[in-house]
C-alpha positions, 0 to 999 in steps of 0.5 A, a space after each residue: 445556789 451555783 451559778 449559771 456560769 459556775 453550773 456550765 463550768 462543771 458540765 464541760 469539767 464533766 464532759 472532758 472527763 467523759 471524753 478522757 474516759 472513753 479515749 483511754 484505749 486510744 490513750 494507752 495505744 498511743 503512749 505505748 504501755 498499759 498499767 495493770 494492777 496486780 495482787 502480789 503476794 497471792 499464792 500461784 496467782 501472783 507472788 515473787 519468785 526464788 529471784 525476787 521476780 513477779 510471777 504467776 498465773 495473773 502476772 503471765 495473763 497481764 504480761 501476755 495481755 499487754 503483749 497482744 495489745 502492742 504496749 509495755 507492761 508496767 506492773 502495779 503491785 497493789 494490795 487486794 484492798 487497793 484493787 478496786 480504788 487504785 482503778 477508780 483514782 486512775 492509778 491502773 488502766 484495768 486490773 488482772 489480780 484474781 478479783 471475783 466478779 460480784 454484783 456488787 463490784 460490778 456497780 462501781 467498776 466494768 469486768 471483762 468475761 472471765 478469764 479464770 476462777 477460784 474456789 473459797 475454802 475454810 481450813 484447819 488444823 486436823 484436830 479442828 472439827 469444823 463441818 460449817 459455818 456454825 463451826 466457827 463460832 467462838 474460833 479466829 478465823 482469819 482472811 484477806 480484808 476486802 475479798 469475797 472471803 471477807 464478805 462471805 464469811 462475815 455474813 455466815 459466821 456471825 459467832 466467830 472473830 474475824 481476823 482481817 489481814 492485808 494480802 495472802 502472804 500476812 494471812 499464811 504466816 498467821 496460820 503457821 505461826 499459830 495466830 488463827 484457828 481456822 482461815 477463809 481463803 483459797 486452796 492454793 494458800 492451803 497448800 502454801 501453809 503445808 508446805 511450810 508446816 506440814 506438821 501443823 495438819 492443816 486441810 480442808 474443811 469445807 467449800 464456801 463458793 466458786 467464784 468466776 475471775 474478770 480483768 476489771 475496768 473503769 465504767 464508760 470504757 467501750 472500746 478498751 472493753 471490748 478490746 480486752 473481752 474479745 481478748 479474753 474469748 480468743 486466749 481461751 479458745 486457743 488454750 492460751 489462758 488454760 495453759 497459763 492457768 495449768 502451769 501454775 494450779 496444776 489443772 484445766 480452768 473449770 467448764 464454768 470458764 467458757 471460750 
């Protein structure tokens, strides 16, 4: 049994942290920079330069995020399996690293209205005939652990070997080099894979879902949320975020997401 004394201890403890929470926008205000999580190492989301230098889409929606809000931007480069937790241990205020807003996710962490979105793909080689799902059995297809890909496609192609890789960079070099049959991802690494063996004959095969993007944060942050969802509304309704998204994927952000 804990004891009176100890039982008050861990409702201040839990009071202070609550209090530490909800002052963090305050906090960031105040200390004049925002840490931001960003998946390096993602094809026109987020990858390094001819200069070794961060950029793409996500990386120019943080940098003009933190711009807006007043503060430096200190970069995170975290690995899309550390997204989620490096938010929870408080290693990043919020995350900007093409992260797909599911139930699921949203039971352990706050998403920001959506500020961009993904289409999942399967891809192969030409001479692959894959249609669906049941395509796949027996095939490696290889993804990025801990994504929407993962989870998509464990469920749905229960007769394949599921290859796991750690970022989008590992996975393209598995499908160039010849390691994995087929692959869950998104046609921008489709289009990196070409680009870098166009005589292997990868395309696309089949579409698995479309998938609406959020800027996650920690629950319990009401101020810094609605900081960053009215954010969010103002860079779409003045074509911020599209042109962003336009410079880098070649198009308009779909009518899914809305200003």
């Amino acid at each position: 049994m804990i004891s009176p004394t100890k039982t008050l201890a861990l409702l201040a403890l839990a009071a202070c942290t609550q209090v530490a929470l909800a002052d963090q926008f305050d906090d960031i205000r105040k200390e004049g920079k925002i840490r931001i999580a960003v998946a390096m190492g993602t094809p026109l989301f987020s990858y390094a330069d001819a200069n070794m230098q961060p950029t793409g889409s996500d990386v120019d929606t943080a940098t003009l995020l933190a711009k807006d809000l007043g503060v430096k931007f200190e970069m995170v480069a975290v690995t899309n399996a550390a997204r989620i937790p490096t938010l929870q241990a408080n290693k990043a205020d919020i995350v900007v690293a093409d992260l797909s807003i599911t139930p699921e996710r949203e039971k352990v962490i706050d998403f920001s209205r959506p500020y961009a979105a993904l289409t999942l793909i399967v891809a192969a080689p030409k001479a692959t005939v894959v249609k669906d799902y049941p395509d796949l059995n027996g095939k490696r297809i290889g993804l990025t652990r801990a994504t929407v890909n993962d989870t998509l496609t464990t469920q749905n192609a229960k007769g394949a070997e599921i290859m796991r890789y750690e970022d989008d960079a590992t996975l393209i070099t598995s499908a160039v080099t010849g390691q994995i049959d087929a692959f869950s991802s998104t046609p921008s690494n489709l289009g990196e894979i070409v680009k870098r063996a166009p005589q292997l004959n990868w395309e696309r095969k089949f579409d698995q879902k479309d998938f609406l993007l959020g800027i996650a944060l920690n629950k319990d942050q009401p101020k810094l949320k609605a900081w960053v969802d009215n954010w969010v509304a103002t860079n779409l309704k003045n074509g911020n975020l599209n042109a962003i998204y336009k410079k880098y994927h070649g198009k308009d952000l779909p009518a899914t997401v809305h200003p």
